[in-house]
Each structure stands twice: as C-alpha cells, then as structure tokens.
C-alpha positions as CSV (number, residue, x, y, z in Angstrom):
1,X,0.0,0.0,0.0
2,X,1.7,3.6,-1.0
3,X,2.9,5.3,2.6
4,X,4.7,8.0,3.5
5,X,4.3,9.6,6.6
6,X,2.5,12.2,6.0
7,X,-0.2,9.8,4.3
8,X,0.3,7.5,7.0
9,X,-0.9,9.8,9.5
10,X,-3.7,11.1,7.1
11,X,-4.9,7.8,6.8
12,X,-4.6,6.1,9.9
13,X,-6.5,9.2,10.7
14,X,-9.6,8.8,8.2
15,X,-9.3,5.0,8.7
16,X,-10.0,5.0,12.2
17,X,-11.3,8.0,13.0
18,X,-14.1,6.4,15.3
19,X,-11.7,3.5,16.9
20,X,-9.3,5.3,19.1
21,X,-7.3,2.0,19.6
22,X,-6.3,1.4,16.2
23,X,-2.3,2.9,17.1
24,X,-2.7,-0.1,19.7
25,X,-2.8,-2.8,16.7
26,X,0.5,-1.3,15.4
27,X,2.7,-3.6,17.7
28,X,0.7,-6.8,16.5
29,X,1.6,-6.2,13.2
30,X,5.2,-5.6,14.0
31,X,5.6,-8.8,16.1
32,X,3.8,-10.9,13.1
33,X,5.5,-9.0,10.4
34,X,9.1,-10.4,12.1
35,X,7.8,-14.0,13.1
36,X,6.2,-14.1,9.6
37,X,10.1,-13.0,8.1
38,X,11.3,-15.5,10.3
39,X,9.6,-18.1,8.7
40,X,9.7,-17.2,4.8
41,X,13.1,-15.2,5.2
42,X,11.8,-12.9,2.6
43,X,8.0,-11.1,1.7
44,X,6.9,-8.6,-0.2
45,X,4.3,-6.2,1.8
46,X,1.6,-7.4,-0.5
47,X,2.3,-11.2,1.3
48,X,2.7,-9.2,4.5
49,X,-0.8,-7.5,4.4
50,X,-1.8,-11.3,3.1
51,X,-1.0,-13.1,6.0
52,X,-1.5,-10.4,8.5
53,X,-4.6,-8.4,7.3
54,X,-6.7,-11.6,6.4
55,X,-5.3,-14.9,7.6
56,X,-4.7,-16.0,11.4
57,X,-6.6,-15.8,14.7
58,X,-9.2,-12.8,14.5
59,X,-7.8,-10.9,17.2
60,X,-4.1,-10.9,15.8
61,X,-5.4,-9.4,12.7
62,X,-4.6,-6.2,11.7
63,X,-5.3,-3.5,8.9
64,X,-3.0,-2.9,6.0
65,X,-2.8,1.1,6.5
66,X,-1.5,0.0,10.4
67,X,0.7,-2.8,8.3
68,X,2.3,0.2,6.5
69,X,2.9,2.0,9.3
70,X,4.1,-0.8,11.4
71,X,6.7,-1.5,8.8
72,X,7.7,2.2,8.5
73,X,8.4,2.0,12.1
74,X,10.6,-1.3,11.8
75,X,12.8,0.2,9.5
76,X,13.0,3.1,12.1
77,X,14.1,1.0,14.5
78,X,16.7,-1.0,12.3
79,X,14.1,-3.9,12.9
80,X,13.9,-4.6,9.7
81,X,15.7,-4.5,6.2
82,X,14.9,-3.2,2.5
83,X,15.9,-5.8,-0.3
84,X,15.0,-5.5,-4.0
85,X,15.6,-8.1,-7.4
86,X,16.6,-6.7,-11.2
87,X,13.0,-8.5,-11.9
88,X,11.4,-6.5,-9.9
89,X,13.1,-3.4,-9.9
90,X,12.5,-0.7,-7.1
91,X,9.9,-2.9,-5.4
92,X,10.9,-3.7,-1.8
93,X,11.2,-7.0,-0.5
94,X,11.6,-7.5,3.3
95,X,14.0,-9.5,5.8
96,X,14.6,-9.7,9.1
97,X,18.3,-8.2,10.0
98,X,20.1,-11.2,10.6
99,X,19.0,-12.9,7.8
100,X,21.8,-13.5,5.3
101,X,21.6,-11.7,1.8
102,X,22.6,-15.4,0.7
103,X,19.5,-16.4,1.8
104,X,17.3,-13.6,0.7
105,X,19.0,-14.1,-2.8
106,X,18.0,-18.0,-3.1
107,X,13.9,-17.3,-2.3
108,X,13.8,-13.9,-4.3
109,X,15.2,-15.9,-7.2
110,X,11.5,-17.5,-7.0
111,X,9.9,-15.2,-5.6
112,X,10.5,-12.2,-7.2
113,X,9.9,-13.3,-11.1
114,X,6.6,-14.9,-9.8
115,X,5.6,-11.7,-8.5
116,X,6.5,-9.6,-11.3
117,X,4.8,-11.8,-13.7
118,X,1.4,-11.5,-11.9
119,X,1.9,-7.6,-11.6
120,X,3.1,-6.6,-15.4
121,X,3.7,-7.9,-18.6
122,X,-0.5,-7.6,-19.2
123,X,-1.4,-9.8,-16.7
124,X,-3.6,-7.3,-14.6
125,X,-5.6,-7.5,-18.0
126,X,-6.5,-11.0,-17.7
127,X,-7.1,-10.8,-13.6
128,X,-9.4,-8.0,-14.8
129,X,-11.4,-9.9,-16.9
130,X,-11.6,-13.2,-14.9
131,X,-14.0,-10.6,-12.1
132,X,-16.3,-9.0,-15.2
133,X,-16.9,-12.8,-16.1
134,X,-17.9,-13.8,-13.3
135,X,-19.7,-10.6,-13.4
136,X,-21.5,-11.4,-16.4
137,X,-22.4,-14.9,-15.9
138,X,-24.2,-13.2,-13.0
139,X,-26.1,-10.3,-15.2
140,X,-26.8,-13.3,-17.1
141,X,-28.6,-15.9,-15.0
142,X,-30.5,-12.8,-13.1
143,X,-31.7,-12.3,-17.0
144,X,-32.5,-15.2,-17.7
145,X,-34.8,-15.7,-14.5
146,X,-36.4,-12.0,-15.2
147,X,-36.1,-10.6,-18.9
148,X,-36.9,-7.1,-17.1
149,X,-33.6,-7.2,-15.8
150,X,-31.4,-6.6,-19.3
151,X,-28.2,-5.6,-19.7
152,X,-25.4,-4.0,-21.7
153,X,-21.7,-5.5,-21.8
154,X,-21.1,-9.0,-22.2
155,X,-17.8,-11.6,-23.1
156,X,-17.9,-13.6,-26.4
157,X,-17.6,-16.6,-24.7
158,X,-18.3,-19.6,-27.4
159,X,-15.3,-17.5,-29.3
160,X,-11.3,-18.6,-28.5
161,X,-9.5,-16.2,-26.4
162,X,-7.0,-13.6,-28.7
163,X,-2.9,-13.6,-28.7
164,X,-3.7,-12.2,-25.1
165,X,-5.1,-14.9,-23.3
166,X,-8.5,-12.3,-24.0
167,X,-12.3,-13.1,-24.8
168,X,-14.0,-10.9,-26.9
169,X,-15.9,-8.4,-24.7
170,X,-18.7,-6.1,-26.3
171,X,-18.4,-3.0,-24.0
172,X,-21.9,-1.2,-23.1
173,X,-22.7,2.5,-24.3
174,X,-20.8,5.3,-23.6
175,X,-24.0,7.5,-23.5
176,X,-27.0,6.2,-21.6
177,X,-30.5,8.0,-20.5
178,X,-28.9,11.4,-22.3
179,X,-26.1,11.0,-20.6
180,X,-22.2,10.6,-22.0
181,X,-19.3,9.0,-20.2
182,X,-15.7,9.7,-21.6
183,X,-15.1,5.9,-19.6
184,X,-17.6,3.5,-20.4
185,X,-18.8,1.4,-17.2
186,X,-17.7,-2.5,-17.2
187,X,-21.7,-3.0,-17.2
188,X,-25.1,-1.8,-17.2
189,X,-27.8,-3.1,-15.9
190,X,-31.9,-2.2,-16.7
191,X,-35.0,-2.7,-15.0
192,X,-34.5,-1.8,-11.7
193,X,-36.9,1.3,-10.6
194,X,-34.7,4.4,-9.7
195,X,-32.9,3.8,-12.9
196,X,-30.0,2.2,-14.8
197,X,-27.1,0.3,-12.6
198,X,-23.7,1.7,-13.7
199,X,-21.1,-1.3,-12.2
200,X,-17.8,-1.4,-11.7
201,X,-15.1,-4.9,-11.5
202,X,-12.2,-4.1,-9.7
203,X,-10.3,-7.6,-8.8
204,X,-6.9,-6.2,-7.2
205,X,-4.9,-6.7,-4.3
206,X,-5.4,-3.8,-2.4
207,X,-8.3,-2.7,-0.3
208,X,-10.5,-0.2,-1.3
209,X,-10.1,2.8,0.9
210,X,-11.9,6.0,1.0
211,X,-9.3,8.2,-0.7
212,X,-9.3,5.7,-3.4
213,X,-9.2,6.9,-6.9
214,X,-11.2,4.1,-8.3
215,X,-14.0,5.3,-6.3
216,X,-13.7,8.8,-8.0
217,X,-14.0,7.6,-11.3
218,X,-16.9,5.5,-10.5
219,X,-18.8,8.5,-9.3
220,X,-18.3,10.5,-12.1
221,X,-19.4,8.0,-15.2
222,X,-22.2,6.9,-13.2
223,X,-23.6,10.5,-12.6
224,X,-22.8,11.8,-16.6
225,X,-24.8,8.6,-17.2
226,X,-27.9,9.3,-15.1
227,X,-27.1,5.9,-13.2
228,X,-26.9,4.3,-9.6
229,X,-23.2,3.3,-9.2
230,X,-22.2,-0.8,-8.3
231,X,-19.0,-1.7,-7.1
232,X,-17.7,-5.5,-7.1
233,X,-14.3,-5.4,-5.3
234,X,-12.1,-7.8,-3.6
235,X,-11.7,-6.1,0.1
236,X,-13.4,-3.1,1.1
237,X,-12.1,-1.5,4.3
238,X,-15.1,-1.2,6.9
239,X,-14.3,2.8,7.3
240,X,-14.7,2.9,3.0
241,X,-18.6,1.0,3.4
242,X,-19.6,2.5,7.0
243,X,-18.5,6.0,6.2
244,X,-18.3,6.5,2.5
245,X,-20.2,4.1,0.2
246,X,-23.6,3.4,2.6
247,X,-24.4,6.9,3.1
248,X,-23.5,7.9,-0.3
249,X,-25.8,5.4,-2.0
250,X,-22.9,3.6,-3.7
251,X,-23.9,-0.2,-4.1
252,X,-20.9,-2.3,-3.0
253,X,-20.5,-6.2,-2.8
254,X,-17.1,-7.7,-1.6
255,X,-16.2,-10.7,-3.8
256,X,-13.7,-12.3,-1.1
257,X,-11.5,-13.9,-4.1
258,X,-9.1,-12.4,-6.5
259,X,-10.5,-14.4,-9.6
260,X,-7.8,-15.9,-12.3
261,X,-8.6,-17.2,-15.5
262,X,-9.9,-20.6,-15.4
263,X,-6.6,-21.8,-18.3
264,X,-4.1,-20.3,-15.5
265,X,-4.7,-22.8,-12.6
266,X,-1.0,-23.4,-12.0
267,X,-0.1,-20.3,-11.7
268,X,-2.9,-19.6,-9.1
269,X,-1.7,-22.8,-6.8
270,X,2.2,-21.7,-7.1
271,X,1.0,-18.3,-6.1
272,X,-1.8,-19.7,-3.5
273,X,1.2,-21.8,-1.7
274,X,1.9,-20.6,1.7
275,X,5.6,-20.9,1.0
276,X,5.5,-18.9,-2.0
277,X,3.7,-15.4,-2.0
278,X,0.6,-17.0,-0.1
279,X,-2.3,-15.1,-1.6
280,X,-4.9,-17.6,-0.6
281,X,-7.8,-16.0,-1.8
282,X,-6.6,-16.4,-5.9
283,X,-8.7,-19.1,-7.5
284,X,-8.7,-20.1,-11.0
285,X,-11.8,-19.9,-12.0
286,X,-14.7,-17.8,-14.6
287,X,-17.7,-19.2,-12.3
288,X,-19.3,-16.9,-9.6
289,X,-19.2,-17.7,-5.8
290,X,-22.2,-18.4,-4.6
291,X,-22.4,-15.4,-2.5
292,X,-22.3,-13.5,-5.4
293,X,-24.6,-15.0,-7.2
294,X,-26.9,-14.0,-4.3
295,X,-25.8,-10.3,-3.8
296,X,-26.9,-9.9,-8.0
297,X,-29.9,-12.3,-7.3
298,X,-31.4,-11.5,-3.8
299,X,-29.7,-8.7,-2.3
300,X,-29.2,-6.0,-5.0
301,X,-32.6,-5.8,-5.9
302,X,-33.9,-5.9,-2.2
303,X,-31.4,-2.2,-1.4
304,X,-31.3,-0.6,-4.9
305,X,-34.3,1.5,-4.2
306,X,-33.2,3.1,-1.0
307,X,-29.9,3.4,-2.2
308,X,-30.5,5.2,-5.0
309,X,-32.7,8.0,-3.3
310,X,-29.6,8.5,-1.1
311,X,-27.0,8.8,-4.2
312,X,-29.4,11.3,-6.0
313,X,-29.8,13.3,-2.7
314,X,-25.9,13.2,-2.1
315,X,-25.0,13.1,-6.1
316,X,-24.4,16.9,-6.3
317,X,-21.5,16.7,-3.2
318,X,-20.2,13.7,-4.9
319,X,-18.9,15.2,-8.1
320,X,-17.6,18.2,-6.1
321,X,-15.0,15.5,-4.4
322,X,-14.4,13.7,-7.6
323,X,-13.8,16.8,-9.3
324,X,-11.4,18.0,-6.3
325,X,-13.6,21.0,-5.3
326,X,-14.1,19.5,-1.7
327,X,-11.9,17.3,0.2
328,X,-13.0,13.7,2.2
329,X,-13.9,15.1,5.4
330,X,-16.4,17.9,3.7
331,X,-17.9,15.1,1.3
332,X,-18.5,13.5,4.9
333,X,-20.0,16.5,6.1
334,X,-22.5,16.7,3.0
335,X,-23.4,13.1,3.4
336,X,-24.0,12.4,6.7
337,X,-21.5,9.9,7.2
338,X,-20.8,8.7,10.3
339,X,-17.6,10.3,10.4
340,X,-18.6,14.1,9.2
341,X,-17.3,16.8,11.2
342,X,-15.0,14.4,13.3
343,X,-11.7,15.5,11.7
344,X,-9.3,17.9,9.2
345,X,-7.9,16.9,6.0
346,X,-4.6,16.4,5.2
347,X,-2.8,17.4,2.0
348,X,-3.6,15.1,-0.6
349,X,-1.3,16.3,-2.9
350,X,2.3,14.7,-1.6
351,X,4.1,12.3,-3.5
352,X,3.3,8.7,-2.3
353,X,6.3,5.8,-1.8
354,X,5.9,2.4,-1.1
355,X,7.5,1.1,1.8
C-alpha cells in the first residue's frame, strides 16, 4: 500500500477516526510481520498484508494502513531490512536483519519473477477480466430468471481467447439515458426502478479505501450517465462501506477472491502456496461464488431503491470531491456519514512511496 508519513498519519486518521485504539494494533503487526520473516526469510508487503490483514486468529489481525505503518516504524528501528531483485526493480522486499543476503537471494530468485509476472507484462488484463466474467455470468442468469432485468456489456464466450489470453468483450454505451461517459462502465444493468445500474469490476490486491481513486472515477461515469453506481471489489475497508459508500448510496459487494482465469490454474496454486507469495484467496476460475450469485440475485434488488434515493440526494456533493472541489472530510459533512465533522484533512497532494 503507497505510505509516506504524512499519508500514513492522514490515513490512519480517516481510517480510524471512530476506533481510538487502532495505534494499539501497530505492535501486533510488527511482532507478526518479524515472526512471519522469520519463517519465509523474505516477503513482499503485499504477502505481509496477506497473512496479516486476512489470515490468522481474528484478534491478531490487523489492517494494511496499520501494516504500512508498522513496517515504517521497523525500519526506524533498524528492525527490519529493505531488499530488492533486477525483476522487480524498485519494489521492496523485506527481511529480518540477521538474515543472510545469501538467503534472501535464493527465495527472491522464485519469488521475485513470480511476482513480477502477476503484476506486469499484461497480466492485470487477464485478472481483470476473470471478475467482469464472473460478473456477467451473473447479469446473465438474473436475465434469464427475469427478462426485465437486461443488460449492456457481455464476453464472447463460445469464441477462442485472442494472442492475449482475451475473450472478446462487447463494452456497453458510452452515453446512456442522455447522458455521456468519456469511460464507459464495465456494465449496465436495466430494470430496476430508480434507474440504470452503472457497475464497476475491480479484482486487485489492495483494499478499497476512501481516498481511493477508483472510487472517484466510479462517481463520475455513473452521474454523466444518469445511473446508480455498483461496485464489485475484492476487500473493502469497513471505514470505506460504513463511512463513504452506505451513506453515499454507492452499491458495493465484496467478492472475497481475486479471480484468475480458469486456463491459468497453475499459476494460481504456485501463487496460492503458503511458502511462495501465499495469496490464498486467488482461484482459477470464470464461475461466480455463490455469494455473489446472491448479492446480483437477492440482495441488489432488495437495497437498490433506498440506495438510489440516497445517491441522487448526495449526487451533487459527490462530483464536487471527484472533481477536487471538496476534500473527504467535507464530502462527509455533506453526506451524513458517520464520520462528518469528526476530523481535518490532510494534503492530498504529496508524493506517495511504497515502503
């Protein structure tokens, strides 16, 4: 996740602005952070937040803002060492102090290509794809159960993949309802009352924060398109639903699973493996979870109409922040999140580095 300190602080404070222990979580991650080093000899944060954000005992879990800042404070402390590989350039790797460079050169010989192959080279293409078919195939069966629910963007499926590894996909309209979009949504979907659904597939790593920019963009093509916007992410963080997206009228369902492409299954076991970069959640595969079949089934229809009246009440606010005109804590303000009025902004505008 990008940290500085400056950004740290800013987050840390718009993360937990209602949880006055969250500084307390800090040494967790720092004591799991060295036993995990001690174990793999070497991790990149993205394994760190892995194993410490979303796998163990509940209570030893811990936040990857509070991850950045607990490895921030390591190298403070000399607690902790930066290493990178030529295959993955600048990237920072992480090792325990008395670990030997030998030994960090032997696992970043395997670890490092891995990672840089599932990060570049077109990849995050193919990752994006394998959520928006899932997607689909649920747009699709909801259709097919109710023909009032159409909608607009869908994969050429009976059709090989291209030179990428690609299906076909026929992208919905740019202009909808007398609306234009410069950035077309990933799909559209009809019948509901308020309006047209505007949704948005977003299958990385990361969690979804409030200052993302993702969520910017999503704001602004589903207001120039007169639609309710839908967002189908990964990992949201609680502060991102509770404070930003529920009061806002954004539609968001959490997928739990970073989705592969079902041809790529040995590349999602060697990157599964606990021993290599350990992201447990990756599976191989262009069927939807059963959870989110029922989110596009069940649930979506059940909240759309309350949701919406909050978005168009709230819609006007929400381009002023996409468009930078106010900052997070007056979009709060506007909204009536939970968190308005509680805190200052910081200055969005420093450069971010990765620690």
């Amino acid at each position: 996740m990008p940290d500085n300190p400056q950004f740290s602080e800013w987050l840390l404070h718009h993360a937990d602005a209602k949880n006055p222990k969250a500084l307390a979580r800090i040494p967790i991650a720092k004591r799991r952070i060295q036993s995990i080093l001690d174990r793999e000899t070497v991790c990149h944060q993205k394994t760190l937040e892995q194993k410490i954000a979303e796998q163990g005992p509940t209570g030893q879990r811990v936040d990857p803002h509070l991850i950045g800042l607990a490895i921030r404070d390591l190298l403070e402390q000399n607690r902790l060492r930066k290493h990178q590989h030529p295959s993955t350039g600048a990237k920072p790797w992480y090792a325990n102090p008395a670990t030997s460079k030998e030994h960090v050169h032997e696992r970043l010989e395997t670890l490092a290509p891995l990672y840089d192959h599932i990060s570049g080279h077109g990849f995050g293409n193919l990752v994006g794809d394998a959520l928006e078919v899932v997607t689909f195939k649920c747009l699709d069966r909801v259709f097919l159960a109710n023909h009032r629910f159409a909608y607009m963007g869908q994969f050429a499926l009976t059709e090989p993949k291209n030179a990428e590894g690609r299906y076909r996909k026929i992208q919905p309209p740019k202009a909808l309802s007398g609306g234009i979009t410069t950035k077309e949504a990933d799909f559209i979907q009809l019948g509901h009352n308020p309006g047209p659904l505007s949704i948005e597939c977003k299958n990385f790593r990361e969690w979804i924060y409030p200052h993302a920019e993702s969520l910017r963009e999503l704001i602004i093509k589903a207001a120039h398109q007169k639609a309710i916007p839908v967002l189908v992410a990964r990992r949201l963080h609680y502060t991102t639903r509770t404070n930003f997206l529920e009061p806002a009228g954004i539609i968001a369902h959490e997928s739990y699973f970073q989705y592969y492409p079902a041809d790529k299954a040995a590349l999602a076991a060697e990157v599964r493996h606990k021993r290599s970069l350990g992201f447990t959640d990756v599976v191989a595969s262009e069927e939807p979870h059963p959870r989110t079949i029922k989110f596009f089934s069940e649930i979506l229809p059940r909240i759309v109409d309350e949701m919406a009246t909050r978005w168009n009440r709230n819609k006007s606010a929400l381009l002023e922040y996409a468009a930078d005109e106010i900052n997070l804590a007056q979009l709060y303000t506007a909204i009536g999140s939970p968190a308005g009025g509680k805190w200052q902004d910081y200055d969005e505008a420093d450069e971010w580095e990765e620690y």
